[in-house]
C-alpha positions in Angstrom: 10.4 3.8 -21.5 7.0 2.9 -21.5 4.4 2.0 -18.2 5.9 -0.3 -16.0 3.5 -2.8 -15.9 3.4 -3.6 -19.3 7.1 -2.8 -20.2 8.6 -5.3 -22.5 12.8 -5.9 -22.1 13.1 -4.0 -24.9 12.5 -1.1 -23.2 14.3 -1.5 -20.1 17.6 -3.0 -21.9 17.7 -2.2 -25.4 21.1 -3.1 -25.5 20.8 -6.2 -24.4 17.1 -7.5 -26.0 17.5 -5.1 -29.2 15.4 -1.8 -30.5 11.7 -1.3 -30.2 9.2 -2.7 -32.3 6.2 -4.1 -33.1 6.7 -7.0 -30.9 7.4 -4.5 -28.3 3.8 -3.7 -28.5 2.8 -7.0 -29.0 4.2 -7.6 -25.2 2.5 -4.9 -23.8 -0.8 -6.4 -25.0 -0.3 -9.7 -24.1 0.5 -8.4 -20.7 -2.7 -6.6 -20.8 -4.4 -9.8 -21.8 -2.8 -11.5 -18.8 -4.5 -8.8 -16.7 -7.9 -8.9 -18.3 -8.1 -12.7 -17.9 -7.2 -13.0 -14.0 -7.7 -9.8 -12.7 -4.1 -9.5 -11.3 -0.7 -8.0 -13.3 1.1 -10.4 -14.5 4.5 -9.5 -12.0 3.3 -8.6 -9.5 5.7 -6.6 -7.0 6.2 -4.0 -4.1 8.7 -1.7 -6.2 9.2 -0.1 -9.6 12.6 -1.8 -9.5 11.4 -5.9 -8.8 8.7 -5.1 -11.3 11.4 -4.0 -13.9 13.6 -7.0 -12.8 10.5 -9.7 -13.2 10.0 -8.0 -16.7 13.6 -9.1 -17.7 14.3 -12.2 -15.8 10.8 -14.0 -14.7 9.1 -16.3 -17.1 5.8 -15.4 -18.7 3.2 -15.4 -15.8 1.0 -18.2 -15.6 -2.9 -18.5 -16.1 -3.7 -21.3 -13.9 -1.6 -19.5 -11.0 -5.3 -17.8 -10.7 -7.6 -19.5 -12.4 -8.3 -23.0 -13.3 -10.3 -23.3 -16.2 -8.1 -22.2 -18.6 -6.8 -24.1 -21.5 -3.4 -24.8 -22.6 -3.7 -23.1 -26.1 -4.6 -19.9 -24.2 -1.4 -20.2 -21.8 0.8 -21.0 -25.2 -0.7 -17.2 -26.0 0.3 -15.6 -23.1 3.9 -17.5 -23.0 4.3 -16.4 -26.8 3.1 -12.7 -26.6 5.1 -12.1 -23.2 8.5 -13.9 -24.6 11.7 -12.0 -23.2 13.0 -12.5 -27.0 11.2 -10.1 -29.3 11.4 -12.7 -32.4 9.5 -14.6 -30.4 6.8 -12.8 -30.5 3.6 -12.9 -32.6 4.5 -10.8 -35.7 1.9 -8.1 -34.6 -0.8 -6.8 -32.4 -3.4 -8.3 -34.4 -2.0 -11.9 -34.9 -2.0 -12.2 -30.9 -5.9 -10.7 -31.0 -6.6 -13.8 -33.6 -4.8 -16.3 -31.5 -6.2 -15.4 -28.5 -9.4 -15.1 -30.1 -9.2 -19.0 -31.3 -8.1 -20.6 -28.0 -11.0 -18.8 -26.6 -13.5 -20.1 -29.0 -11.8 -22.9 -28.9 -12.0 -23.6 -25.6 -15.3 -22.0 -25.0 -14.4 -19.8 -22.3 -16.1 -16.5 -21.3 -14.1 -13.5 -20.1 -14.5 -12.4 -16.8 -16.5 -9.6 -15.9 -13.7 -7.0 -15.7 -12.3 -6.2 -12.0 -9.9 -3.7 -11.0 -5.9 -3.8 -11.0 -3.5 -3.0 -7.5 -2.0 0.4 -7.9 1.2 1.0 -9.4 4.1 0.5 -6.9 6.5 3.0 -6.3 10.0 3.3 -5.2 9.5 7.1 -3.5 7.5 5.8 -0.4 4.4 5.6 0.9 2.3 7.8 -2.1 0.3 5.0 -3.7 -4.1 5.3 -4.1 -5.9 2.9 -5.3 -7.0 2.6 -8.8 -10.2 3.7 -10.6 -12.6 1.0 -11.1 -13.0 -1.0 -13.2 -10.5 -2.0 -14.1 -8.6 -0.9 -11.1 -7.6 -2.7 -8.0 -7.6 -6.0 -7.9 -5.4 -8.2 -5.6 -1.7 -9.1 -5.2 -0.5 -12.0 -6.3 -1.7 -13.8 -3.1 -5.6 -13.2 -3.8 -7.6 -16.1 -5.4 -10.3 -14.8 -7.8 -13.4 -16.6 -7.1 -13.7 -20.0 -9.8 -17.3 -19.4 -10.3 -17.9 -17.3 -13.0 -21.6 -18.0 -13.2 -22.1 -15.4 -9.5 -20.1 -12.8 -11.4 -21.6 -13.2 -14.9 -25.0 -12.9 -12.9 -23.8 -9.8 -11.0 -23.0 -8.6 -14.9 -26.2 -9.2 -16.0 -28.2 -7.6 -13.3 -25.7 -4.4 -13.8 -26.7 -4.5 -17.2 -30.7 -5.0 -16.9 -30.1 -2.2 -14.0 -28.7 0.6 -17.0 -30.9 0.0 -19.2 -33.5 0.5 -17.1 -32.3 3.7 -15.9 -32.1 4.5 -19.3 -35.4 3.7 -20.1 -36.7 6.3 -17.7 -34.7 9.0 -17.7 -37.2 11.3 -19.9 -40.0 10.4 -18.0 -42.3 12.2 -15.3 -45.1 12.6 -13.3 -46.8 9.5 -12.2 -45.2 7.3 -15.0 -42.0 8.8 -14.1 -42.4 7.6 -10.4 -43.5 4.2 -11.2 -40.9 3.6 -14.1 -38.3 5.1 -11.0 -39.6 2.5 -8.9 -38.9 -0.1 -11.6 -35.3 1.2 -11.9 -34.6 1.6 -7.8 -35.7 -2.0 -7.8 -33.8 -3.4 -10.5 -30.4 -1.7 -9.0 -30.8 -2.7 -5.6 -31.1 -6.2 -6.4 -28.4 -5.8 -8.4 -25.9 -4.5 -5.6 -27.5 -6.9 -3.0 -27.0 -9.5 -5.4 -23.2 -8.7 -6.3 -22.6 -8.3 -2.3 -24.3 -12.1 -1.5 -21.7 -13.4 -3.5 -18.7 -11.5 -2.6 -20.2 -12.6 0.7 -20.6 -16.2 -0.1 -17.0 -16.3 -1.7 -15.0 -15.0 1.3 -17.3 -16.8 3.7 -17.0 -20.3 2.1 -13.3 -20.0 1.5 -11.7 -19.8 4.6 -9.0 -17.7 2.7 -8.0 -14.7 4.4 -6.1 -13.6 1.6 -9.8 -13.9 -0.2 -10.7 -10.9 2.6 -8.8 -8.4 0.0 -10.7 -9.3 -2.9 -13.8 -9.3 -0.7 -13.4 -5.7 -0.4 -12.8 -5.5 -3.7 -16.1 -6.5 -5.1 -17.7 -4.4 -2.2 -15.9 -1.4 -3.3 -17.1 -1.7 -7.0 -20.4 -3.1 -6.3 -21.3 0.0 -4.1 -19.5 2.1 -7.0 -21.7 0.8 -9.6 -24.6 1.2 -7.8 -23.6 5.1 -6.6 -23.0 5.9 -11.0 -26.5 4.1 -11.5 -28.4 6.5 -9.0 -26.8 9.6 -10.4 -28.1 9.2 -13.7 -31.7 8.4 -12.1 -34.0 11.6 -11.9 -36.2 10.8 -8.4 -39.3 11.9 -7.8 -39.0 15.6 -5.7 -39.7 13.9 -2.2 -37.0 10.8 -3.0 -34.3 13.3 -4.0 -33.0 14.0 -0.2 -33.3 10.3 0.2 -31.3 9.7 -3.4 -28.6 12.0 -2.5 -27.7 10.4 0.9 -28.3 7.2 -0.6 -25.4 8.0 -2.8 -23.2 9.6 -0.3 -23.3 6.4 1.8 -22.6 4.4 -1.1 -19.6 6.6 -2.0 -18.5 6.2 2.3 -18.4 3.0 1.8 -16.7 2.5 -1.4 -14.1 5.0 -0.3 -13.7 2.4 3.4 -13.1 -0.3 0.7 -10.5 1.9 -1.2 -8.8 2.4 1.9 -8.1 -0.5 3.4 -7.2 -1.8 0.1 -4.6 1.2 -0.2 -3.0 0.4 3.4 -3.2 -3.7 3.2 -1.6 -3.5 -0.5 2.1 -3.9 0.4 1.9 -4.4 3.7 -0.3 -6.6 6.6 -3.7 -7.8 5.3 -5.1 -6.8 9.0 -6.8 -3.6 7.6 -8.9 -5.5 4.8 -9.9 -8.0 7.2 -10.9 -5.8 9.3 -13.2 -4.0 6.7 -14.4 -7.5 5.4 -15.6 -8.5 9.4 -17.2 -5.1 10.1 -19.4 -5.6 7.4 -20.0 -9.1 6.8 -21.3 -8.9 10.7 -23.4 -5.9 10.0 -21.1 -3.7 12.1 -19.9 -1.1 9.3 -21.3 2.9 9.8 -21.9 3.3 5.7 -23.3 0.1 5.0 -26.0 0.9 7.9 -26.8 3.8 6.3 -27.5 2.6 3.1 -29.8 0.1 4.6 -31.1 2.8 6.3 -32.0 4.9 3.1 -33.0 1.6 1.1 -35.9 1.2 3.8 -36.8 4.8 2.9 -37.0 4.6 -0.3 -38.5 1.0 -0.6 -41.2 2.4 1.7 -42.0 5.7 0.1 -42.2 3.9 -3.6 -44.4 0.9 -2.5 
C-alpha cells in the first residue's frame, strides 16, 4: 500500500485510479517536495482514514497556504506531480526533479533550512511520538512557518561554521586542543543562542498562538543540534563533567519540546503554549540549567 503520507490513489483504489506505476512514484515525490518546501504534509489530518480520504478526494495542497513567496510555476509542479489522475503526471521521477529544478531557478528561491514533520496519525489511539529531527515534527496545518528565511538561513550558517569547527579540532590536544575547544564552544553557543533569538522573535512578534507550536519546534531542534555538536567535541579533562551535563540539559529540554508537541498534536494547543511561556520568561528547569553550565564553561575557557 505504500506510507500513508505519501500514498498516491493508486494505491488506495486501484480499481478505481488504475495499477501502479511510475507516476505512482512520481506522486509520492511530489508529496515529498510539498513537505520539504513548507515544512508541513501536504494533508494534513488526525486519522489514517481522513489522510487516505484527502489523498483520493482533496485537491493538490497548496504552497502559498504556508508560504508566500512562492511562484506560480512552482505550485503548477506540485498540482501536476500530486494529480489524482496518474496520466497526469510527469512521465517520471526525474522530469518532476527538472521541473522543479527550473521554477526554482527560475524564480530564484532558496529551500528552506529543513524542519521536522508531525508524527504519523493513527487510528489505534493515543500511541503517537514525535518524529526524529530533522526532518521531523513540524506543525499541523494551523502553524505559520516564519516568512523570513534570512533568520533561518543564518541559523543554517552558524550550524554549519559550528561543525566544521568541531571538526577542525577533534585530533587536537593539550594547550592547542583547549584553545581550538574554546573556538568550537564559542562558535556553537552562538549558534543555538542565535537559532533561539529568532524562534523567540518570531513567536513574540506574531501574536499567533498557533505560532507557539512551531516555537517549540525550533527550540526542540535547536537544543538538538547543539546536544549532537557537543558529543562529537573532546573537552579538556576538567570541562568534561561540565560537557556532559551541558548535554543532558540540552537533551531535558529538547525532550520538554518533544512532549508538548506530542500532547498538543491532535488535541488543545494549551501544552505548547505552556512550554513556549515557561521559557520565553526564563521560567523553564532545563533551560536554567544550561545557562547554568554555559557560565561554567564560558568561565573556565576565558
Amino acid at each position: 500500500m505504500g506510507t500513508v503520507e505519501w500514498a498516491a490513489p493508486e494505491q488506495i483504489e486501484p480499481e478505481r485510479f488504475g495499477p501502479l506505476s511510475a507516476q505512482t512514484d512520481v506522486y509520492a515525490l511530489g508529496a515529498l517536495l510539498y513537505a520539504c518546501l513548507t515544512g508541513e504534509l501536504p494533508y494534513d489530518a488526525d486519522s489514517v482514514s481522513r489522510m487516505l480520504f484527502a489523498h483520493l478526494h482533496e485537491p493538490p495542497p497548496r504552497l502559498d497556504r504556508c508560504r508566500d513567496d512562492v511562484s506560480p510555476e512552482l505550485q503548477a509542479v506540485i498540482d501536476r506531480a500530486m494529480a489524482k489522475t496518474p496520466a497526469e503526471r510527469f512521465t517520471s521521477c526525474g522530469e518532476l526533479a527538472a521541473a522543479a529544478r527550473a521554477a526554482l531557478e527560475a524564480d530564484g528561491q532558496v529551500l528552506p533550512v529543513p524542519v521536522g514533520l508531525p508524527p504519523r496519525p493513527s487510528d489505534h489511539g493515543d500511541q503517537r511520538v514525535p518524529a526524529p529531527a530533522p526532518p521531523s515534527d513540524h506543525g499541523s496545518r494551523d502553524v505559520q512557518p516564519a516568512r523570513s528565511r534570512r533568520p533561518l538561513l543564518l541559523g543554517a550558517a552558524l550550524a554549519l561554521v559550528a561543525a566544521l569547527a568541531i571538526v577542525a579540532v577533534v585530533a587536537l590536544d593539550g594547550d592547542d586542543g583547549k584553545a581550538a575547544y574554546a573556538a568550537s564552544w564559542q562558535t556553537s553557543r552562538d549558534a543555538y543562542g542565535a537559532e533561539l533569538d529568532t524562534a523567540t522573535e518570531q513567536a513574540q512578534t506574531s501574536g499567533s498562538l498557533a505560532l507557539q507550536r512551531d516555537f517549540a519546534i525550533k527550540v526542540r531542534d535547536a537544543a538538538r543540534r547543539h546536544a549532537d555538536r557537543m558529543r562529537a567535541t573532546s573537552p579538556p579533562d576538567d570541562l568534561v563533567q561540565e560537557r556532559d551535563a551541558l548535554v543532558a540539559a540540552l537533551v531535558l529540554l529538547a525532550d520538554e519540546a518533544s512532549s508538548a508537541l506530542a500532547a498538543s498534536r491532535y488535541g488543545s494547543i494549551e501544552p505548547v503554549r505552556r512550554f513556549s511561556e515557561r521559557l520565553q520568561q526564563g521560567q523553564d528547569p532545563a533551560e536554567a540549567e544550561i545557562q547554568r553550565v554555559t557560565a561554567l564553561i564560558d568561565a573556565e575557557l576565558d
